[in-house]
KEVEXZA-11856 format. One record per residue: x, y, z of N, C-alpha, C, O in turn; residue in three letters. Coordinates in steps of 0.1 Angstrom, whole numbers, plus 2048, in hexadecimal, padded with zeros to 3 digits. Example, Ala and Ser with C-alpha at 12.3 -4.5 7.8 and 13.67 -1.06 7.14 Angstrom:
BEGIN
8847C784E87B7D384E8847DF84E88E7DF855ALA
8807EA8478897F584788180084F88680B850SER
END
This chain:
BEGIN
74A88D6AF7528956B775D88C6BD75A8826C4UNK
76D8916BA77488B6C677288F6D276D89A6D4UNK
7778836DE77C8886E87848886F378C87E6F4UNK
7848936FD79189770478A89771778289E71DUNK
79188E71978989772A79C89672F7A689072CUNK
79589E73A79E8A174779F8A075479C8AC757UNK
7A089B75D79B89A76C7AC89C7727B789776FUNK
7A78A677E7B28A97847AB8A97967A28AE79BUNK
7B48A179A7B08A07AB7BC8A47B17C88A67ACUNK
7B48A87C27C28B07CB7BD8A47D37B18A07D3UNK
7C889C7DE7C48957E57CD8957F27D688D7F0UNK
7CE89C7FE7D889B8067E58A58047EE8A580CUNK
7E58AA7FB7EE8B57F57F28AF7EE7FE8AD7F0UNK
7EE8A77E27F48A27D67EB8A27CF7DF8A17D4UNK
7EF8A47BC7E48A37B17E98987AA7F48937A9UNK
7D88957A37DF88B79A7D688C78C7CA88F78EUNK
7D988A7827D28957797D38877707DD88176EUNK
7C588276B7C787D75C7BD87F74F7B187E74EUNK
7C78817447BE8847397BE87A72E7C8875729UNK
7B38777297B086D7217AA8777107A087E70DUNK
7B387470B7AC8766F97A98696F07B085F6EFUNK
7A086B6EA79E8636DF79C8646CC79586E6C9UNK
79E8616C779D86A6B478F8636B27898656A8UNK
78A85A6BC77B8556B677385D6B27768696B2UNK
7678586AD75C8616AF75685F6BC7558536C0UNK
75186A6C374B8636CC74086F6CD74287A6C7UNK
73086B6D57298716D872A8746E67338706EDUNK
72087C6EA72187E6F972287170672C87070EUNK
71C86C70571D85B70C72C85A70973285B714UNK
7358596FE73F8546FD74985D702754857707UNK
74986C70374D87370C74986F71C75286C725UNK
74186E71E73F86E72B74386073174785D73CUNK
74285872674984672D75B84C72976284372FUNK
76185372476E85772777085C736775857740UNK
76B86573676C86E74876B86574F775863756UNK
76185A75076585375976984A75C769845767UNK
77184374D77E83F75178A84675579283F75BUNK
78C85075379685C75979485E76379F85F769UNK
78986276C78386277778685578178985778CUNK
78484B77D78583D78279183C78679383A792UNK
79D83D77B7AE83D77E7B484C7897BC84D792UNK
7AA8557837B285B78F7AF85A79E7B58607A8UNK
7A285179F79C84F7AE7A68467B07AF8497B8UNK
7A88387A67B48317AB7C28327AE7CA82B7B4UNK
7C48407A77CC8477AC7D184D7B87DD84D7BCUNK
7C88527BD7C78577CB7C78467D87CE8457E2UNK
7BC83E7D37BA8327DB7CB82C7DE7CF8287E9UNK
7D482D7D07E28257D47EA8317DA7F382D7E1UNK
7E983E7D97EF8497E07EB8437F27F38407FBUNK
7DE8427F27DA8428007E38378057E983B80FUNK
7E68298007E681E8007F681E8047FA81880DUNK
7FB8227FD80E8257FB81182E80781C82B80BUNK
80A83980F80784281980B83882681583982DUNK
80082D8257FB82783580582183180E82483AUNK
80C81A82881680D82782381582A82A80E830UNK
82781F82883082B82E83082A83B83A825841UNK
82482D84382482E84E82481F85582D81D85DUNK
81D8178548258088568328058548387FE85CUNK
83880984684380184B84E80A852859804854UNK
84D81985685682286185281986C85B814872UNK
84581587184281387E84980587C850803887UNK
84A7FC87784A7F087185E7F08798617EC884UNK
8657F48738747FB8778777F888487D7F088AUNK
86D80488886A8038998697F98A686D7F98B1UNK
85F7EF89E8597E38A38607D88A38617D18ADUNK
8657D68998717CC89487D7CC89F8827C28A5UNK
8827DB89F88F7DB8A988B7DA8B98937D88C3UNK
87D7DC8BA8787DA8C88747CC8CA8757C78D5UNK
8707C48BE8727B78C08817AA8C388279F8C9UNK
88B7B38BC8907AF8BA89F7B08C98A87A88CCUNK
89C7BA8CC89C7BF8DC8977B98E389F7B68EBUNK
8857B38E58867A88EE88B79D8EB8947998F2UNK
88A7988E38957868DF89F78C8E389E7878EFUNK
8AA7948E48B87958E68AE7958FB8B178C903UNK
8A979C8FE8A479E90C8A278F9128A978991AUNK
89878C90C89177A90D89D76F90F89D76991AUNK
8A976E9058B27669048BE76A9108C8763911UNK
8BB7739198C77779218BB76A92E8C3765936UNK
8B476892F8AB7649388AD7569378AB75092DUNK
8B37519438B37439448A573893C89973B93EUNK
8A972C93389D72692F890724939884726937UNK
89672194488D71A94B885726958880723963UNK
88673195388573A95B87774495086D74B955UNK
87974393F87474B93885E74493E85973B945UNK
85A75093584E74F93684474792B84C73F925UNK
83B74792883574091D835749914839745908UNK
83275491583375C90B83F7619058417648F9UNK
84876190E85775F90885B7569008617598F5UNK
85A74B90385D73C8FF85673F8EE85D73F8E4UNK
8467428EC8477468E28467518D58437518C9UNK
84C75E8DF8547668D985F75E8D085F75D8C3UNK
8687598D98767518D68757488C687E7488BDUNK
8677418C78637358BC85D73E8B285F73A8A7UNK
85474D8B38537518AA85E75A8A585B75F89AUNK
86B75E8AA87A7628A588075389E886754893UNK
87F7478A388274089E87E73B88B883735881UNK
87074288F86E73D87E86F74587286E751873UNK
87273F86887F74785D87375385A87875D855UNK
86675385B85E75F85685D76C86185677685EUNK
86476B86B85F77687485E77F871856787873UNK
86B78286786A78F85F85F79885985F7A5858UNK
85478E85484B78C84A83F79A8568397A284EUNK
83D79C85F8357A28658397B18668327BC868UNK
8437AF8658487C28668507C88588597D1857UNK
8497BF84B84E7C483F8407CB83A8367C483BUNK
8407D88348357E182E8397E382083E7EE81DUNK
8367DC8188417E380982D7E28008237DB801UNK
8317ED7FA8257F17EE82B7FA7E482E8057E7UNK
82B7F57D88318017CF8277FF7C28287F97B7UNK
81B8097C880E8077C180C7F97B88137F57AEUNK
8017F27BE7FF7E57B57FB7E47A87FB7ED79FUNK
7F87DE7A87F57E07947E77E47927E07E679CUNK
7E37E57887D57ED7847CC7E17867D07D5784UNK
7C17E578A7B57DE7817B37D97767B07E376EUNK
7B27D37727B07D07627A77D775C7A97D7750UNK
79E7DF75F79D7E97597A17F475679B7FA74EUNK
7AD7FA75D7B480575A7BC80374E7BC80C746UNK
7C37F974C7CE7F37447C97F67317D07F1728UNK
END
């Protein structure tokens, strides 16, 4: 017998549907080890949907945070040296270092498969 499966998921108000065929022969076991690899991809499907979601929502808040940081250094720097706080001081040294950026960047554009999907 060839075979054909199909799995379709709703997840959050999105579907993601995948279908796997084969011209093998296969028996039942070999149908059923298809589904779930089709089954498998579309869970990982949904897992990088979920995943791309929160990283959305990090990097809007991410925007936010950045310009409020970047608001106190401009705040901090109006403040005479010898007047700032400790925590100011290293506010100032963590704006100072070329990675500050690095904390309020969110980028995901689905990572690559498992090596078993491939």
């Amino acid at each position: 017998m060839k075979g054909s499966v199909k799995i379709m998921l709703s997840y959050d108000y999105s579907h993601f549907e995948v279908a796997l065929s084969t011209d093998e022969e296969l028996n039942g076991a070999g149908v059923n080890d298809l589904r779930k690899t089709a089954q498998r991809l579309a869970d990982e499907a949904v897992r990088q949907y979920k995943r791309a979601k929160e990283t959305a929502a990090l990097r809007d808040r991410g925007r936010i945070e950045k310009q409020y940081f970047l608001d106190d250094i401009a705040r901090i720097k109006r403040i005479p040296e010898g007047e700032r706080t400790v925590d100011q001081v290293a506010t100032l040294k963590q704006y100072a270092d070329e990675n500050w950026e690095a904390q309020f960047d969110h980028d995901y554009d689905y990572d690559d498969d498992p090596e078993e999907y491939r």
